[in-house]
SEVEXMAR-664428 format. One record per residue (C-alpha): residue number from 0; x, y, z; residue in one letter. Coordinates in steps of 0.25 Angstrom, whole numbers, plus 5000, padded with zeros to 4 digits. Each point is the difference from the previous one (the first is absolute). Example, Ala and Ser with C-alpha at 12.3 -4.5 7.8 and 13.67 -1.06 7.14 Angstrom:
2
<site><nr>0</nr><px>5049</px><py>4982</py><pz>5031</pz><rest>A</rest></site>
<site><nr>1</nr><px>5006</px><py>5014</py><pz>4998</pz><rest>S</rest></site>
% end
This chain:
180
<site><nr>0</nr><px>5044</px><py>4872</py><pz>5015</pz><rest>X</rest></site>
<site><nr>1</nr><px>4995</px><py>5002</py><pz>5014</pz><rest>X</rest></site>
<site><nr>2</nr><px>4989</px><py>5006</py><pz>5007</pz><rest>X</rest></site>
<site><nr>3</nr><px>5005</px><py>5013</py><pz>5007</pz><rest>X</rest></site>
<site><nr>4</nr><px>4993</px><py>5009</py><pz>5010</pz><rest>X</rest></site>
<site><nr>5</nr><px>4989</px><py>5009</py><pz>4999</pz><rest>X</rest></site>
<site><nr>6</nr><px>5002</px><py>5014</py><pz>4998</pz><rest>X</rest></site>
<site><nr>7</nr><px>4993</px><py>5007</py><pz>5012</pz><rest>X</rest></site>
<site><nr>8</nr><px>4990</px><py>5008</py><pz>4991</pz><rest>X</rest></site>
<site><nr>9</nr><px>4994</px><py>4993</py><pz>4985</pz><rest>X</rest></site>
<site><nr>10</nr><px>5005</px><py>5010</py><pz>4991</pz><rest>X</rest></site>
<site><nr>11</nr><px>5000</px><py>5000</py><pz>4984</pz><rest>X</rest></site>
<site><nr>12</nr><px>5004</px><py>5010</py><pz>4989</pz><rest>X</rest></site>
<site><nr>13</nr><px>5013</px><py>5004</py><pz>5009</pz><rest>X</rest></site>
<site><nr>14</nr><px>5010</px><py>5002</py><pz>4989</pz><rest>X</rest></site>
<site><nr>15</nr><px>5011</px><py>4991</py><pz>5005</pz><rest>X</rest></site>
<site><nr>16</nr><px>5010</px><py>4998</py><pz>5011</pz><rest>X</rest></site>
<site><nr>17</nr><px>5012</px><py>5006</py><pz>5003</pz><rest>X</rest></site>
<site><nr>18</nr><px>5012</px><py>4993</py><pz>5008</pz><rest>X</rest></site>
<site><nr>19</nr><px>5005</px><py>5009</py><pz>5011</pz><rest>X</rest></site>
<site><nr>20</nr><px>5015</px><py>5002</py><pz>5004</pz><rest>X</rest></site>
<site><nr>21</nr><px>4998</px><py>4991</py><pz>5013</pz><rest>X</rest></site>
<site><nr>22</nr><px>4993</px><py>4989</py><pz>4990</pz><rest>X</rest></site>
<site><nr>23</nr><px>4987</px><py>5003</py><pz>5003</pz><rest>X</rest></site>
<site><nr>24</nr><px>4990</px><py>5001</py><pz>4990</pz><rest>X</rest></site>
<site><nr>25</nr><px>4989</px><py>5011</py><pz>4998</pz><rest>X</rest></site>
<site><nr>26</nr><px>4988</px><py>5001</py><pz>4995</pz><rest>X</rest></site>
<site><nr>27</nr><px>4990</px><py>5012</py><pz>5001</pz><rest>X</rest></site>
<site><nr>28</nr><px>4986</px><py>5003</py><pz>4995</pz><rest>X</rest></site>
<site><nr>29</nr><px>4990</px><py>4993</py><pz>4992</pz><rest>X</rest></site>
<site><nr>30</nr><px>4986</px><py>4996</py><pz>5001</pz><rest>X</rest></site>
<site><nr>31</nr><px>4991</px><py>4989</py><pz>5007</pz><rest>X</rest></site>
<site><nr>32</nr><px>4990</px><py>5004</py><pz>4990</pz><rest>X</rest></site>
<site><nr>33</nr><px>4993</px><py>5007</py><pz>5009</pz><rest>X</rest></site>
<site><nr>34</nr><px>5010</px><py>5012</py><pz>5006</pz><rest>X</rest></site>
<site><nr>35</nr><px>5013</px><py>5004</py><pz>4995</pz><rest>X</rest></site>
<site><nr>36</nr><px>5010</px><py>5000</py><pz>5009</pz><rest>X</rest></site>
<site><nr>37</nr><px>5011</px><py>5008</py><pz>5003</pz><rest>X</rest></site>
<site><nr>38</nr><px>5005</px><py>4991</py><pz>5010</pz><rest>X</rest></site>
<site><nr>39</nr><px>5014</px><py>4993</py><pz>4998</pz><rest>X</rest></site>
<site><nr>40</nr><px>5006</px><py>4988</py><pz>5008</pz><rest>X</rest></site>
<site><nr>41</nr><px>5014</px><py>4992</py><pz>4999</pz><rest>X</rest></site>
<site><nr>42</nr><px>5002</px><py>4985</py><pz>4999</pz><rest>X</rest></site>
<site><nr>43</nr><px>5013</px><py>4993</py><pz>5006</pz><rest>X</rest></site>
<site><nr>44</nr><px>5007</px><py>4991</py><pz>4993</pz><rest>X</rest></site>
<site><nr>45</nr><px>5006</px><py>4996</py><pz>5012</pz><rest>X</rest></site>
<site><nr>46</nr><px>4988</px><py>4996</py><pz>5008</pz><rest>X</rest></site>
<site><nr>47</nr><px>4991</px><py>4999</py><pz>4989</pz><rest>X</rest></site>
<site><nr>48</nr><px>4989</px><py>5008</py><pz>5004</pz><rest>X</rest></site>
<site><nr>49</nr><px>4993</px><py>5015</py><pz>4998</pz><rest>X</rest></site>
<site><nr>50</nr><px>4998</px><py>5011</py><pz>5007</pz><rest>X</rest></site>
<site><nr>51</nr><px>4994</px><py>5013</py><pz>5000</pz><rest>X</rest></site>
<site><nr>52</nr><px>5011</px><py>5007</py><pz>5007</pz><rest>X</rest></site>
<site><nr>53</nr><px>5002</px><py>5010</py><pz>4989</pz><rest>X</rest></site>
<site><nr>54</nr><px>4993</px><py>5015</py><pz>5000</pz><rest>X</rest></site>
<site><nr>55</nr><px>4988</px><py>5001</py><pz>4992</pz><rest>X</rest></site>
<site><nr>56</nr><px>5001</px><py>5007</py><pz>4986</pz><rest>X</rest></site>
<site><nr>57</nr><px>4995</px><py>5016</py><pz>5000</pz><rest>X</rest></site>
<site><nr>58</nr><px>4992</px><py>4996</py><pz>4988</pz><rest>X</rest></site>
<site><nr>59</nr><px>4992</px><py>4987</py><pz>4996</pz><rest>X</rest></site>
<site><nr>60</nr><px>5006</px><py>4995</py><pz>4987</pz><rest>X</rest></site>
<site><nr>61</nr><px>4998</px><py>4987</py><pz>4992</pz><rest>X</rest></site>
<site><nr>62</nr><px>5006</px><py>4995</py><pz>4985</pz><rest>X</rest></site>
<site><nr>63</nr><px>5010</px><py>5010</py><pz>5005</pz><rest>X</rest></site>
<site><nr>64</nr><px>5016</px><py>4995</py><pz>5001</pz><rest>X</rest></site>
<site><nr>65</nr><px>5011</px><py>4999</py><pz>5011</pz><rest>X</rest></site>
<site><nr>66</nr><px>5015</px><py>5003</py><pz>4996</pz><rest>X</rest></site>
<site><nr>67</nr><px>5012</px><py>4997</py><pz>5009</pz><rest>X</rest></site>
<site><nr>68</nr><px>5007</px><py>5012</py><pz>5000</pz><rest>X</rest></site>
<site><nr>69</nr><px>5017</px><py>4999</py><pz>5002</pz><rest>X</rest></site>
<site><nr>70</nr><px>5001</px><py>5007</py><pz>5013</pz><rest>X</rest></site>
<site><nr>71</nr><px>4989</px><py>4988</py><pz>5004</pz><rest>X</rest></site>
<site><nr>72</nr><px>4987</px><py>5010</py><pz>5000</pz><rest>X</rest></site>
<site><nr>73</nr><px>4987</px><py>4996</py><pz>4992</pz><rest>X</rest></site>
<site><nr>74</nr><px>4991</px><py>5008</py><pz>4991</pz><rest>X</rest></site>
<site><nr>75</nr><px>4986</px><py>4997</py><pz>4998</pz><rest>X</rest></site>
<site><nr>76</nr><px>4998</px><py>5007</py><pz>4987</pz><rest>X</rest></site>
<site><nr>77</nr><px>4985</px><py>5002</py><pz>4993</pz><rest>X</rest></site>
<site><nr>78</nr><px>4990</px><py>4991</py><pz>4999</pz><rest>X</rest></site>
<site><nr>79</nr><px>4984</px><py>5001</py><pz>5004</pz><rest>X</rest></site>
<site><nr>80</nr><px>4992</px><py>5003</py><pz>5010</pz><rest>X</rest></site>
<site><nr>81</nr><px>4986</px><py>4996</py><pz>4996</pz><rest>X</rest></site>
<site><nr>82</nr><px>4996</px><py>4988</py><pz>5004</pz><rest>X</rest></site>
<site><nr>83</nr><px>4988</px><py>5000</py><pz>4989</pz><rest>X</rest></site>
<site><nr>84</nr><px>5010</px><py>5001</py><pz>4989</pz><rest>X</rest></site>
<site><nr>85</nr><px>5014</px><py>5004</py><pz>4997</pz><rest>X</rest></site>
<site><nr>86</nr><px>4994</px><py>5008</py><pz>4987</pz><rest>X</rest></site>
<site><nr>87</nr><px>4998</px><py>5010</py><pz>5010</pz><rest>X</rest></site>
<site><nr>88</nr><px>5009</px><py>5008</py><pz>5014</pz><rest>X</rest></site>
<site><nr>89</nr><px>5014</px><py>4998</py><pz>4990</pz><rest>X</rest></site>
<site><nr>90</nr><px>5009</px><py>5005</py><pz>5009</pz><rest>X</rest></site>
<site><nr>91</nr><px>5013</px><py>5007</py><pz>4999</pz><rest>X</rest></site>
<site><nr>92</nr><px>5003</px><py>4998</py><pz>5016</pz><rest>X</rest></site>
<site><nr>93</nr><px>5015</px><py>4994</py><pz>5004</pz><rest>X</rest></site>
<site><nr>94</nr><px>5002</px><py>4997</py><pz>5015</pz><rest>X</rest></site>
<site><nr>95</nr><px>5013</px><py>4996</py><pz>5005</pz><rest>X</rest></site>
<site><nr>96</nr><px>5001</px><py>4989</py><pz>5011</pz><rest>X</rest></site>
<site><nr>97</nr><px>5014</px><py>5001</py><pz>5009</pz><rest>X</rest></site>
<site><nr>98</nr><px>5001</px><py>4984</py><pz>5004</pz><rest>X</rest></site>
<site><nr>99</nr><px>5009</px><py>5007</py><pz>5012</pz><rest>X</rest></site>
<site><nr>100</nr><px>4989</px><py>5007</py><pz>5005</pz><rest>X</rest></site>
<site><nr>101</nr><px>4989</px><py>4992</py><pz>4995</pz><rest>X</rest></site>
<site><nr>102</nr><px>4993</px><py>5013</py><pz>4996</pz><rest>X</rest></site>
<site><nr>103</nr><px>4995</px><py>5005</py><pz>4985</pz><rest>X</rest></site>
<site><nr>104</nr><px>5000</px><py>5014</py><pz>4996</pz><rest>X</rest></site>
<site><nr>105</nr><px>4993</px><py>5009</py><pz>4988</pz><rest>X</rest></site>
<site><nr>106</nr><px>5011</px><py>5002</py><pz>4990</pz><rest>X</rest></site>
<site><nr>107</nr><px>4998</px><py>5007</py><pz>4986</pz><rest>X</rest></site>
<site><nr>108</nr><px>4991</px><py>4993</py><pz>4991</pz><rest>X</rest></site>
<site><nr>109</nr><px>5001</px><py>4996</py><pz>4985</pz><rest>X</rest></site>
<site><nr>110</nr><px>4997</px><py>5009</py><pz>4989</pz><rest>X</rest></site>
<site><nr>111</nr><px>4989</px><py>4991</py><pz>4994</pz><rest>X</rest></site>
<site><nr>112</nr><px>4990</px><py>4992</py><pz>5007</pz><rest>X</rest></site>
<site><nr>113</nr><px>5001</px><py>4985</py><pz>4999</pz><rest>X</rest></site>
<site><nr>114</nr><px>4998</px><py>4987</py><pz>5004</pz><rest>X</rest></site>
<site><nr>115</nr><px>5003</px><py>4985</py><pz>4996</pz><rest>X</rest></site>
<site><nr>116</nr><px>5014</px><py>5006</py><pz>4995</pz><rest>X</rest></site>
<site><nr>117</nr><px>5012</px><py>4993</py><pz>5000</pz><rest>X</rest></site>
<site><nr>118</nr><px>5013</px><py>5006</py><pz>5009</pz><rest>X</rest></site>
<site><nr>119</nr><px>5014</px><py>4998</py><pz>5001</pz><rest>X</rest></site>
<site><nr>120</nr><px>5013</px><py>5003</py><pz>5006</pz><rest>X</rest></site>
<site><nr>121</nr><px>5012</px><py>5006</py><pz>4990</pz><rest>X</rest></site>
<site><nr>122</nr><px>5012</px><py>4996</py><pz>5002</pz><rest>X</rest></site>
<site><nr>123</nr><px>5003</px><py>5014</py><pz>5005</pz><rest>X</rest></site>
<site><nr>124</nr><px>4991</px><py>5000</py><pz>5010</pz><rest>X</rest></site>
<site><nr>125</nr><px>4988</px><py>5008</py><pz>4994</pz><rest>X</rest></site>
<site><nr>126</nr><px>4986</px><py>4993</py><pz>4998</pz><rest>X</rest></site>
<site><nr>127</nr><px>4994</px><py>4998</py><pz>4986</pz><rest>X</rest></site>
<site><nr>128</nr><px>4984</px><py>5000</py><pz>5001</pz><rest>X</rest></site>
<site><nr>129</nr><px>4994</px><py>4998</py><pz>4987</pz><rest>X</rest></site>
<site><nr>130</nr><px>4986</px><py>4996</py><pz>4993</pz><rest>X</rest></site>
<site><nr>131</nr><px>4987</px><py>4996</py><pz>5008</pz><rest>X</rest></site>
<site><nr>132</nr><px>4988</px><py>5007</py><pz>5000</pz><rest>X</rest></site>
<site><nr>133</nr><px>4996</px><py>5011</py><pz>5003</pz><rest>X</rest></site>
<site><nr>134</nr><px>4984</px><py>5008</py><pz>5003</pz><rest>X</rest></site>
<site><nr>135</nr><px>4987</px><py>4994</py><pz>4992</pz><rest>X</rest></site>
<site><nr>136</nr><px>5011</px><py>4988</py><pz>4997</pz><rest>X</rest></site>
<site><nr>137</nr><px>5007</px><py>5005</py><pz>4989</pz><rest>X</rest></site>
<site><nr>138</nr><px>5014</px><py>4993</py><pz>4996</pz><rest>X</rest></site>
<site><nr>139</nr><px>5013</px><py>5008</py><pz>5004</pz><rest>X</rest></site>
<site><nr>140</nr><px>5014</px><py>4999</py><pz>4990</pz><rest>X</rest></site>
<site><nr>141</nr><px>5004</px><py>5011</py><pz>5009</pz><rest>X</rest></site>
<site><nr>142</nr><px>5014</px><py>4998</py><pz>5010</pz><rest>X</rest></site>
<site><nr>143</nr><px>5005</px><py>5008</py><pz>5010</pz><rest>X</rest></site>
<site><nr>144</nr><px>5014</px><py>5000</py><pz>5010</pz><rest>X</rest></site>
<site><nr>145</nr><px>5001</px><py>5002</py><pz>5014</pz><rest>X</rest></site>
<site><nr>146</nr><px>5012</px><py>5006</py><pz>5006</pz><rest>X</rest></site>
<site><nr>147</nr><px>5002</px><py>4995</py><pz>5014</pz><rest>X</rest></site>
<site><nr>148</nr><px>5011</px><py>5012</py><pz>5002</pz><rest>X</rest></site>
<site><nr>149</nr><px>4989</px><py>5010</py><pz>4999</pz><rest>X</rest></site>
<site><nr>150</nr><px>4989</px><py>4992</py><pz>5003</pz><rest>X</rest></site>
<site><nr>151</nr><px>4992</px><py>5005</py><pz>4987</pz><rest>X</rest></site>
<site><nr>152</nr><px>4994</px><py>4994</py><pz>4987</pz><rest>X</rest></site>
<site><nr>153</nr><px>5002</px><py>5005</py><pz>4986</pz><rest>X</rest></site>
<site><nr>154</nr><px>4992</px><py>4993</py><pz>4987</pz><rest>X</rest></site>
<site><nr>155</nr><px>5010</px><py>4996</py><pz>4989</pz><rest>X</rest></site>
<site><nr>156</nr><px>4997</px><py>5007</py><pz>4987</pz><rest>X</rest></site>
<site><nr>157</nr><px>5000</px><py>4986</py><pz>4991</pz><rest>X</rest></site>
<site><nr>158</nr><px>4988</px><py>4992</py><pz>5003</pz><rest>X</rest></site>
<site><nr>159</nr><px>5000</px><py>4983</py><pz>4997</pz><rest>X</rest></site>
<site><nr>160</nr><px>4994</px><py>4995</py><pz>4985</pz><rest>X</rest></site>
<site><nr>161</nr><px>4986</px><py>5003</py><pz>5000</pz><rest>X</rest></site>
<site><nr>162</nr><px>4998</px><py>4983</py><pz>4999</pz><rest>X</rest></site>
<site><nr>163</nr><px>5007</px><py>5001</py><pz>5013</pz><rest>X</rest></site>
<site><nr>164</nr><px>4991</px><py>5007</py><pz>5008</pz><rest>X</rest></site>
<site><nr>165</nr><px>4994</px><py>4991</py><pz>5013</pz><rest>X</rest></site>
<site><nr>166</nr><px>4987</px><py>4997</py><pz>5002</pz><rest>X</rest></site>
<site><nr>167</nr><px>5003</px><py>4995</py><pz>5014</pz><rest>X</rest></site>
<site><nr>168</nr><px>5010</px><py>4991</py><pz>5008</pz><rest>X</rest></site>
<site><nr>169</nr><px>5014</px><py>5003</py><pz>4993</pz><rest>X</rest></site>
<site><nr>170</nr><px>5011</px><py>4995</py><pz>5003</pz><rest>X</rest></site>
<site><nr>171</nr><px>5016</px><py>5003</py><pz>4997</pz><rest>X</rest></site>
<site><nr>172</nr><px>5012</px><py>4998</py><pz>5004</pz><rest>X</rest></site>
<site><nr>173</nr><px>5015</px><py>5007</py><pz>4999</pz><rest>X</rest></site>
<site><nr>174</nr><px>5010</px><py>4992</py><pz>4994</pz><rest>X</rest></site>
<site><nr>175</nr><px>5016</px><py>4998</py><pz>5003</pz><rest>X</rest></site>
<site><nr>176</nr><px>5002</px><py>5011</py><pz>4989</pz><rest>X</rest></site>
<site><nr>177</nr><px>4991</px><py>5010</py><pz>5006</pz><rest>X</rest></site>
<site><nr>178</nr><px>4988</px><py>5000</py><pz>4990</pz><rest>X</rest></site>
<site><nr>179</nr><px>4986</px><py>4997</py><pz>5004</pz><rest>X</rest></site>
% end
């Protein structure tokens, strides 16, 4: 391990990063505990620094998530905008941010409100969104798709196990065979 550089604003609670086409990585969002911020910034590997030369986000989101899309776009899907307490501003917002443009724009929204989900990217090129939580901090074993063709969500009609409903910071992945 070795110290790295700063990134140029303290941020926390900004999902995760993604790594763009051109091998930068981005990060949007998040919170100095203070503000949320809708601000998003890259850092290169090749010169091992950040910089906010990204367009800010429409919306301030944090405990949201990034997916890569396969044409090289990235959606910020869901998440908070409260900086008192993610129990509350659950929101159903997806912005789209076009790394050749450097700009997001206001795509259509889940189907339920939630934040600290987990995310993923099929195999087919859709977006599997699922659990979290959603407003006053209730547990969500509710899933939905995203359709980058149409740019629209739908909820899956199977929800997870009830003991597998998320009360915050999930995690999945896809595996070779295509399951999650």
């Amino acid at each position: 391990w070795a110290a790295g550089s700063n990134m140029t604003t303290y941020r926390a609670q900004f999902g995760n990063a993604v790594v763009l086409n051109n091998n930068k990585v981005l990060i949007a969002g998040g919170t100095d505990f203070t503000n949320i911020k809708s601000s998003s910034e890259l850092y290169d590997p090749a010169t091992g620094t950040w910089a906010l030369t990204t367009g800010n986000m429409i919306g301030m989101r944090k405990q949201h998530q990034l997916v890569k899309l396969n044409n090289g776009n990235v959606i910020a899907i869901g998440g908070c905008s409260s900086e008192a307490s993610c129990s509350t501003n659950v929101l159903t917002t997806v912005e789209m941010f076009n790394p050749n443009t450097n700009t997001w724009t206001v795509i259509s929204g889940l189907t339920t409100a939630r934040t600290a989900f987990a995310a993923n990217l099929l195999n087919d090129g859709k977006v599997l969104v699922m659990g979290g939580n959603t407003t006053s901090g209730t547990s969500l074993s509710s899933a939905e798709i995203f359709d980058p063709n149409t740019l629209s969500w739908r909820a899956l009609t199977a929800n997870m196990p009830n003991n597998s409903t998320n009360d915050g910071g999930q995690t999945s992945i896809v595996l070779p065979s295509g399951k999650v």
